[in-house]
N, CA and C atoms as an extended XYZ file, in Angstrom:
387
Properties=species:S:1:pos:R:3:atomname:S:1:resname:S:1:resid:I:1 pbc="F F F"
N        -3.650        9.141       -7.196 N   UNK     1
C        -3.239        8.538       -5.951 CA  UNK     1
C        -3.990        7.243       -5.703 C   UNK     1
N        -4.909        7.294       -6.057 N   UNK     2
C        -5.797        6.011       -5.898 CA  UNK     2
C        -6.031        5.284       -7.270 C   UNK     2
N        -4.741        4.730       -8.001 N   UNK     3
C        -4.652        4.016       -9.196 CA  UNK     3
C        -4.771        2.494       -8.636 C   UNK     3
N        -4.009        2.342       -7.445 N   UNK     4
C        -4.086        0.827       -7.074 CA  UNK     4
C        -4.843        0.367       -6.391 C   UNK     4
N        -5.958        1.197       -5.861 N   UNK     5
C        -7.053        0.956       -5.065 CA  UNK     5
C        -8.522        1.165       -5.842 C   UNK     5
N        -8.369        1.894       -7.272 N   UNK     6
C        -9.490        1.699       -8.239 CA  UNK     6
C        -9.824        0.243       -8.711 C   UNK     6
N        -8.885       -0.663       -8.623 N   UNK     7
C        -9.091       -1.828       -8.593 CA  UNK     7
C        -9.916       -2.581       -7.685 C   UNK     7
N       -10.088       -1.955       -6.746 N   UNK     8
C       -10.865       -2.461       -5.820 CA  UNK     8
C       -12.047       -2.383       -6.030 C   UNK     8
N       -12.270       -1.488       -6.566 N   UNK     9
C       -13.529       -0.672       -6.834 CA  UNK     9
C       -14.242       -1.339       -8.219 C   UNK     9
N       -13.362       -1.875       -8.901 N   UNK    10
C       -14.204       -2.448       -9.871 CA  UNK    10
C       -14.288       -3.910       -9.435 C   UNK    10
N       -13.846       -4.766       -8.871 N   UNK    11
C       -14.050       -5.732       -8.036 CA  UNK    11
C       -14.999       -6.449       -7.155 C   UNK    11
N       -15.505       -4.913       -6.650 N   UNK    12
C       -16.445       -5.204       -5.861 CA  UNK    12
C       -17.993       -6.346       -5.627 C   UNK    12
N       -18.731       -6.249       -7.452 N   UNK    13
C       -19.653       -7.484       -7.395 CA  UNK    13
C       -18.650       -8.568       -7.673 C   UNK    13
N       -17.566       -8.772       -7.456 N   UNK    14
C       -17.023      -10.585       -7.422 CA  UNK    14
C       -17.011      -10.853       -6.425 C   UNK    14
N       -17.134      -10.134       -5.695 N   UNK    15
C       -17.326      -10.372       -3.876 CA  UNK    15
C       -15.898      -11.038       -2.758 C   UNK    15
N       -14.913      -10.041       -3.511 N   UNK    16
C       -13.830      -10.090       -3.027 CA  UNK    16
C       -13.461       -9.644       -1.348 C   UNK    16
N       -12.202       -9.915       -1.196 N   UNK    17
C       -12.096       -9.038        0.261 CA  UNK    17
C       -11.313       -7.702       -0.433 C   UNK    17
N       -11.471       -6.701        0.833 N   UNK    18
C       -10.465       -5.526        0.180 CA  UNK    18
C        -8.937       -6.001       -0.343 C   UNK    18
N        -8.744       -6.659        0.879 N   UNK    19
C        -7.266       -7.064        0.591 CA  UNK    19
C        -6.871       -7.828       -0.445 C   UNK    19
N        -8.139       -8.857       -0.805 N   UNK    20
C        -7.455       -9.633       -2.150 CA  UNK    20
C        -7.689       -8.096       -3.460 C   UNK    20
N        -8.488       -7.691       -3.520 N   UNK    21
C        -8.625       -7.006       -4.744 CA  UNK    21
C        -7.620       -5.954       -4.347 C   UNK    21
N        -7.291       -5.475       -3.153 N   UNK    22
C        -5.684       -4.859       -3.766 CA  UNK    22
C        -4.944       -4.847       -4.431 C   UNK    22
N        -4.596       -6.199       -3.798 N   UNK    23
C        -3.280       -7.160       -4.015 CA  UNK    23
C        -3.473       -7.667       -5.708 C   UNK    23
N        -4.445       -8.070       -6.147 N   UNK    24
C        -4.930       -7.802       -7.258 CA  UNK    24
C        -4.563       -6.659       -8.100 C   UNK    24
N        -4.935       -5.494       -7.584 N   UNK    25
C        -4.797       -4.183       -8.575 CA  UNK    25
C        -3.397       -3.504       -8.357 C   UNK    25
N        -2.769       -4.143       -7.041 N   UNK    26
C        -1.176       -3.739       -7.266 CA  UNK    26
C        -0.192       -4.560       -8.065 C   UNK    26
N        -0.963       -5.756       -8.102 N   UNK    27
C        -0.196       -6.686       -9.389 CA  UNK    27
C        -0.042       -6.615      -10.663 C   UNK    27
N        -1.713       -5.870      -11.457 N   UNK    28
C        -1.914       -5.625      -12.306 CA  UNK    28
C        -1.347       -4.167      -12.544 C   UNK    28
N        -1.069       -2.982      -11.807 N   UNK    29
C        -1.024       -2.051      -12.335 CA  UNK    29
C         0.398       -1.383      -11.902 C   UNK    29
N         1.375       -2.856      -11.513 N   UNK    30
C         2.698       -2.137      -10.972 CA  UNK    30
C         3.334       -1.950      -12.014 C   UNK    30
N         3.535       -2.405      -12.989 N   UNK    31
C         4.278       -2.365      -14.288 CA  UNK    31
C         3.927       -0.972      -14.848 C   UNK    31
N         2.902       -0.430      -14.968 N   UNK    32
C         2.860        0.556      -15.608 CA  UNK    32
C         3.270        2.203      -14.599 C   UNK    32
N         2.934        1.986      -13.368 N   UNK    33
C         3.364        2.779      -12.406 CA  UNK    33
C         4.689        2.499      -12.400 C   UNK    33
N         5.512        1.854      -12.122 N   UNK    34
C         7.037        1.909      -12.273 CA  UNK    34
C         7.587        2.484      -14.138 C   UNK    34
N         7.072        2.139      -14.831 N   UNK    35
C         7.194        2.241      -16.254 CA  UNK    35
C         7.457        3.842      -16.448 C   UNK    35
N         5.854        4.614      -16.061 N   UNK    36
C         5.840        6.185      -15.865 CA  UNK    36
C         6.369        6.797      -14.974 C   UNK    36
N         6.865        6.504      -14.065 N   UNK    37
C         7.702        7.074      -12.855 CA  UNK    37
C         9.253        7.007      -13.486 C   UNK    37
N         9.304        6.006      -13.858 N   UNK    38
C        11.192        5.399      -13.804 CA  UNK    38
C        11.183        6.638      -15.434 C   UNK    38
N        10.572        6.803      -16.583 N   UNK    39
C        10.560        7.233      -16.978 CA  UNK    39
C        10.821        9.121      -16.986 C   UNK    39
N         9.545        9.171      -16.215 N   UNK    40
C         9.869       10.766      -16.128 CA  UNK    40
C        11.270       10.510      -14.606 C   UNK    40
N        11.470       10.337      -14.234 N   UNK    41
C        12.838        9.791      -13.373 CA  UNK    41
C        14.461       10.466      -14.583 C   UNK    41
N        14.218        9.137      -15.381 N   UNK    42
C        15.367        9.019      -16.401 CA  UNK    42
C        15.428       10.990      -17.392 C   UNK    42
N        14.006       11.291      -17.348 N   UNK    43
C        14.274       12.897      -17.854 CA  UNK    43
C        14.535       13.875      -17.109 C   UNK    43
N        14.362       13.731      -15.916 N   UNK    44
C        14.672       14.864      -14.706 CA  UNK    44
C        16.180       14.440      -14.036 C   UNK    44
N        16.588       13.359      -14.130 N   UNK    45
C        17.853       13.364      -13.260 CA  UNK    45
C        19.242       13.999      -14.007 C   UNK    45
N        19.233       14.327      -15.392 N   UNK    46
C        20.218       15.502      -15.753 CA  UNK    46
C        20.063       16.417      -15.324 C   UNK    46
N        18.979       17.058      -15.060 N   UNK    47
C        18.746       18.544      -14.283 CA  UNK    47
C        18.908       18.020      -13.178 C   UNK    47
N        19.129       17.254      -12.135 N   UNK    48
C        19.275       17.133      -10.497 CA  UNK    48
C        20.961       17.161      -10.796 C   UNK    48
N        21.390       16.190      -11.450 N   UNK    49
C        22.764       16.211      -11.225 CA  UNK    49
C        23.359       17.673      -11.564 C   UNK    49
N        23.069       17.662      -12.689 N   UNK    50
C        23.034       19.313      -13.051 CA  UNK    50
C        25.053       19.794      -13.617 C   UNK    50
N        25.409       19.027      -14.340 N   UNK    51
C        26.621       19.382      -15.122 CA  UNK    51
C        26.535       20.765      -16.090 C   UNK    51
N        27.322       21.327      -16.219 N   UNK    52
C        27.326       21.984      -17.382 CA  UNK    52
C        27.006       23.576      -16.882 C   UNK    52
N        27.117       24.524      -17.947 N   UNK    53
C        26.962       25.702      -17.135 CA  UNK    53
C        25.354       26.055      -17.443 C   UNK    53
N        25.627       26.713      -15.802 N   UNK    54
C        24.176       27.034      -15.632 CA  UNK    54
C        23.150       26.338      -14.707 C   UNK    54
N        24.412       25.203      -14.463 N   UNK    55
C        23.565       24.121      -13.643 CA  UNK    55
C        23.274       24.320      -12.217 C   UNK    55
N        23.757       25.414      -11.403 N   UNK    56
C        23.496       25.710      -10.043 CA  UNK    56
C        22.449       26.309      -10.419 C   UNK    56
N        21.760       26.621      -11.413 N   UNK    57
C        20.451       27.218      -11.291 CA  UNK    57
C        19.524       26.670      -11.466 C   UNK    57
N        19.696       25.410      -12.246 N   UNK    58
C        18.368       24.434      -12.659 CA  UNK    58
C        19.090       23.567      -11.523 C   UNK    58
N        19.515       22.869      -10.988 N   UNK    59
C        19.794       21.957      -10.109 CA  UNK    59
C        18.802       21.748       -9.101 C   UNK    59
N        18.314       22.652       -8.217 N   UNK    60
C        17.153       22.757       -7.527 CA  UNK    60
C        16.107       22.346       -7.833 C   UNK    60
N        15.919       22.844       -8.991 N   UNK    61
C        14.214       22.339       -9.176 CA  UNK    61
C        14.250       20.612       -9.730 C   UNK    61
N        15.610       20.304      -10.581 N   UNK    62
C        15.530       18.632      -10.111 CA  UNK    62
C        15.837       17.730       -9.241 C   UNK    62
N        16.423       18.629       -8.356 N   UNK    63
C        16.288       17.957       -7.189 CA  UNK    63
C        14.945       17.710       -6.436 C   UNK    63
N        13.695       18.609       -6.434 N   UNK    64
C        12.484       18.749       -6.360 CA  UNK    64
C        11.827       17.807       -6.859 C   UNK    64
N        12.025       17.541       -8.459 N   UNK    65
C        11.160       16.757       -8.988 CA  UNK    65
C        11.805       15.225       -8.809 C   UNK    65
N        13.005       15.190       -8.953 N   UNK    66
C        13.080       13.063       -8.430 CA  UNK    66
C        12.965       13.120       -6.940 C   UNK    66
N        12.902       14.512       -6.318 N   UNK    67
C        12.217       13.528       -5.018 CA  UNK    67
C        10.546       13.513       -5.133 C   UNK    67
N        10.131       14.522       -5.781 N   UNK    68
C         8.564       14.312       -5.239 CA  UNK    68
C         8.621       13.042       -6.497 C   UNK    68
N         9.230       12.864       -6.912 N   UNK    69
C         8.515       11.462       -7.425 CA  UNK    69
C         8.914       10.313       -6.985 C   UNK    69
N         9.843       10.064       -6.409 N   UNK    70
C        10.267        9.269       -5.125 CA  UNK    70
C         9.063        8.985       -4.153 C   UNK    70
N         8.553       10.131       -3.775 N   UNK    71
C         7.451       10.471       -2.671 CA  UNK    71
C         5.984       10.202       -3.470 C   UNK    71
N         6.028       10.184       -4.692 N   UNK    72
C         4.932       10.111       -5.015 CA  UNK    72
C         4.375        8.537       -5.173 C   UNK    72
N         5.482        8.053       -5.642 N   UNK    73
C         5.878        6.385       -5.806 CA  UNK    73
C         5.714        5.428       -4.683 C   UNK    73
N         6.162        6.315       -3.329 N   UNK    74
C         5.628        5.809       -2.147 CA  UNK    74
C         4.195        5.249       -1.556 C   UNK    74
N         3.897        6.581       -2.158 N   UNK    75
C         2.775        6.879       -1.386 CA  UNK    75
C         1.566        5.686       -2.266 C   UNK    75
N         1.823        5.997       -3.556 N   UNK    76
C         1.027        5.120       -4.522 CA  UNK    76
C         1.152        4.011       -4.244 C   UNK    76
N         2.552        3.321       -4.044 N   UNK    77
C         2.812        2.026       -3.936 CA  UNK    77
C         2.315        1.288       -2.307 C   UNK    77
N         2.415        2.228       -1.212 N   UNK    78
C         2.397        1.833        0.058 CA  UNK    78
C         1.619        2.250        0.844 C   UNK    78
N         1.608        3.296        1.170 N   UNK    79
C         0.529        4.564        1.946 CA  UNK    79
C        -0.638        3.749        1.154 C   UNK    79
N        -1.600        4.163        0.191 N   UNK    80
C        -2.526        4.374       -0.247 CA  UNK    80
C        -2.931        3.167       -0.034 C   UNK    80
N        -2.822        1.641       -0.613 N   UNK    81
C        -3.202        0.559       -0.323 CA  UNK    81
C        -3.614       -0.198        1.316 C   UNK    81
N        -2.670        0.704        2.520 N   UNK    82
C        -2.812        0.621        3.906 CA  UNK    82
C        -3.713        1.156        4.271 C   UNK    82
N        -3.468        2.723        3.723 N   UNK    83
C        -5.013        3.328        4.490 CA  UNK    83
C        -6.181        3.048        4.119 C   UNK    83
N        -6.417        2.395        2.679 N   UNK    84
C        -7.260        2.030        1.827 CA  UNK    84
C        -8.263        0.429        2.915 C   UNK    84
N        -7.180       -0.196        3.096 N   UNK    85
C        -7.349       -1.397        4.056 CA  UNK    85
C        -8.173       -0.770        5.261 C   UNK    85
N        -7.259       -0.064        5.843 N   UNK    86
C        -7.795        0.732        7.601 CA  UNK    86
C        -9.163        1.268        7.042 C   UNK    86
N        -9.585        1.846        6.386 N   UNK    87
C       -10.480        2.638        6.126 CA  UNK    87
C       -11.851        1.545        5.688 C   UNK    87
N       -11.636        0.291        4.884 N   UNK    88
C       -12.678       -0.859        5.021 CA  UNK    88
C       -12.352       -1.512        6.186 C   UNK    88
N       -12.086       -1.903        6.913 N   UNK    89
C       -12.039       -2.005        8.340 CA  UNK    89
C       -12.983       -1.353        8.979 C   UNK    89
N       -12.577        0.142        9.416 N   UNK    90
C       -13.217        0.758        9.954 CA  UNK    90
C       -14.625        0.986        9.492 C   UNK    90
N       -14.892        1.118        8.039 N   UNK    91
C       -16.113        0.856        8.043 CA  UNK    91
C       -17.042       -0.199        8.373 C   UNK    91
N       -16.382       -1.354        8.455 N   UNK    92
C       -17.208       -2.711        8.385 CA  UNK    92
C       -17.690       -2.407        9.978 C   UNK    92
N       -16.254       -1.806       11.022 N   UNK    93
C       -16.890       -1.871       12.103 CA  UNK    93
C       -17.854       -0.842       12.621 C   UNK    93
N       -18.059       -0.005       11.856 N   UNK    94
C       -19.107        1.363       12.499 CA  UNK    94
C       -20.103        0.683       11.526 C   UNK    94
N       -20.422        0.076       10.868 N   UNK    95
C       -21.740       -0.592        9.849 CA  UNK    95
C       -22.419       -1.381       11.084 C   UNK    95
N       -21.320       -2.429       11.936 N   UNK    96
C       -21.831       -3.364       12.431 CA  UNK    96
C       -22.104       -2.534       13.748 C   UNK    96
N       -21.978       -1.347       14.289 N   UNK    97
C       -22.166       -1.079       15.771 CA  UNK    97
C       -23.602        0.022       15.018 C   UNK    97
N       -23.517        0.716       14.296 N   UNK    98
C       -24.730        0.921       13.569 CA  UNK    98
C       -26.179        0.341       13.718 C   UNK    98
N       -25.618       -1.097       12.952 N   UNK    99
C       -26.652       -2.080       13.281 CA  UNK    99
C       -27.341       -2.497       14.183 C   UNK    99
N       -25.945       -2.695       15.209 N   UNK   100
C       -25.925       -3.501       16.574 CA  UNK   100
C       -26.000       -4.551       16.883 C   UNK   100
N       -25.405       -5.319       15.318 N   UNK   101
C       -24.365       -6.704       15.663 CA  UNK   101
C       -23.416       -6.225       16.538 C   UNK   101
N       -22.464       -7.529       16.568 N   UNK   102
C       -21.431       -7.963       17.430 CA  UNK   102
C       -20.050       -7.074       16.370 C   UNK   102
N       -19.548       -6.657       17.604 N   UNK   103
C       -17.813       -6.151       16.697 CA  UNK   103
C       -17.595       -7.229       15.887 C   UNK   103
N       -17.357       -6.577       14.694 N   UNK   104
C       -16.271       -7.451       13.638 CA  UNK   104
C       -14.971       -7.374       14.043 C   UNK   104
N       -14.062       -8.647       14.054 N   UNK   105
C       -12.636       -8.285       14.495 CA  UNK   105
C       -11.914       -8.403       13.502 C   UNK   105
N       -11.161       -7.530       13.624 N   UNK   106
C       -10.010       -6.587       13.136 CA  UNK   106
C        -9.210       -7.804       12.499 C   UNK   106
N        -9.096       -7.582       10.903 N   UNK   107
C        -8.739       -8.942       10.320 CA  UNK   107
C        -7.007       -8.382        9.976 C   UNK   107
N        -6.149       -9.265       10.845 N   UNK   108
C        -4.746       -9.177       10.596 CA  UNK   108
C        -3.775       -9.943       10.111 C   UNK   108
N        -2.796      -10.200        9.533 N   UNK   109
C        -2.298      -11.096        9.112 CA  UNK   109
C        -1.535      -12.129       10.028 C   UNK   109
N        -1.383      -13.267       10.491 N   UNK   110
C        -0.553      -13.595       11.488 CA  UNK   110
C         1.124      -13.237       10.920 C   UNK   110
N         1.550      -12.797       12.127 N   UNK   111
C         2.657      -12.711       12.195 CA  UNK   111
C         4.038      -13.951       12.815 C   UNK   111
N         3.605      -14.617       13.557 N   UNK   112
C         4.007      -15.605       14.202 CA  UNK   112
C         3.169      -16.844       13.989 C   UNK   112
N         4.222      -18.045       14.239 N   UNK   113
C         4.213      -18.813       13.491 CA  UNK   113
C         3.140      -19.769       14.777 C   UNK   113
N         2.305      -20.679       14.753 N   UNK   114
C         1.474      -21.348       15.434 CA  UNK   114
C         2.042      -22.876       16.167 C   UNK   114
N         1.867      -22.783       17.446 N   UNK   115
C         2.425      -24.128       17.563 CA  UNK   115
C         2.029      -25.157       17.671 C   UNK   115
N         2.565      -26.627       16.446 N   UNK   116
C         2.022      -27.312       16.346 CA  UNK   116
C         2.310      -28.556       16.700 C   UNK   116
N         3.038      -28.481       17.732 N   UNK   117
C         3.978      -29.494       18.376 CA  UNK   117
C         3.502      -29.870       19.540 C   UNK   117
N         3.099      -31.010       20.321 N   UNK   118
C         2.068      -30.845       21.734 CA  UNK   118
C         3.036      -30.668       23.182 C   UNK   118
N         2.217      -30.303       24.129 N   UNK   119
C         3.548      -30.085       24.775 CA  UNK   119
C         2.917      -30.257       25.733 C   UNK   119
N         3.506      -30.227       26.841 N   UNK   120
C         3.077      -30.575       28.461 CA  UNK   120
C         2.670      -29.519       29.084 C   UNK   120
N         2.628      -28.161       28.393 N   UNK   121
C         2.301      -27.118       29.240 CA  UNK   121
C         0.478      -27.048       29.085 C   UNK   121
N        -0.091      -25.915       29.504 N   UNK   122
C        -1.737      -26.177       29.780 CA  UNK   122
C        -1.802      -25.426       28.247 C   UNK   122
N        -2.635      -25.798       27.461 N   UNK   123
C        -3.224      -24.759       26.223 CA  UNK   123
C        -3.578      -23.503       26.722 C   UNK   123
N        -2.927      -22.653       26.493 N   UNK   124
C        -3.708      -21.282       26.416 CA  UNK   124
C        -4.044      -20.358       25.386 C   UNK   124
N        -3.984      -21.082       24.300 N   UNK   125
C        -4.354      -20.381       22.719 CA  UNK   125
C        -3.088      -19.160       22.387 C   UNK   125
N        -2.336      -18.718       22.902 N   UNK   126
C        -1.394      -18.303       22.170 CA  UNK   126
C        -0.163      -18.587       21.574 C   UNK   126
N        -0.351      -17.625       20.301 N   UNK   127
C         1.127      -18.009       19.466 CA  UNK   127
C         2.195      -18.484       20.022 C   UNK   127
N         2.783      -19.059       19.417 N   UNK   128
C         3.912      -19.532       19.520 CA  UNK   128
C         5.332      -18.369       18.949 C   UNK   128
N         6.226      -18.120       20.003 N   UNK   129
C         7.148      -16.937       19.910 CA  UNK   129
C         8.771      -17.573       19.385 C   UNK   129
């Protein structure tokens, strides 16, 4: 479960952020995670479809296995890299209240776009919608 976040982990003395060495180890290691998935995929989906006689009995259990690997693919690909993020976050900020520095803030990506156009209204530092 943690194939794309071991990357992180070896990363660590280059003195990366979490997020770049993710993004890093999901680049490097998507090819082979899609490779072994799509694979055992392509051997289980005759038993899901399940032709031929006999097939209401094996049908079930491939239906089982391309979804948990559906689910497993998820989780590897998406889940794990998020909580992986939340979880250095949260540590940086219980390190720093620990200490009893100042909160670290919560590093997010902007979502909206900044405005850079001047305008007659008063500055009040927010985004632009």
């Amino acid at each position: 479960m943690m194939i794309s976040t071991s990357h992180s982990t070896l990363s660590a003395p280059r003195a990366k952020s979490p997020t770049e060495a993710i993004f890093e180890g999901c680049i490097v290691r998507f090819r082979p995670i899609m490779m072994t998935t799509m694979a055992a995929l392509m051997g289980t989906l005759p038993i899901a479809i399940g032709l031929g006689a006999g097939a209401e009995a094996r049908r079930p259990l491939g239906v089982a296995v391309v979804g948990g690997l559906f689910f497993s693919q998820f989780l590897t690909l998406y889940i794990t890299p998020v909580f992986y993020t939340y979880m250095e976050a949260f540590l940086e900020r219980y390190n720093s209240w620990r200490e009893g520095r100042d909160k670290v803030p919560a590093t997010q990506p902007a979502t909206k776009r900044v405005a850079t156009t001047p305008s007659t209204e008063e500055a009040d530092g927010r985004l632009a919608s």
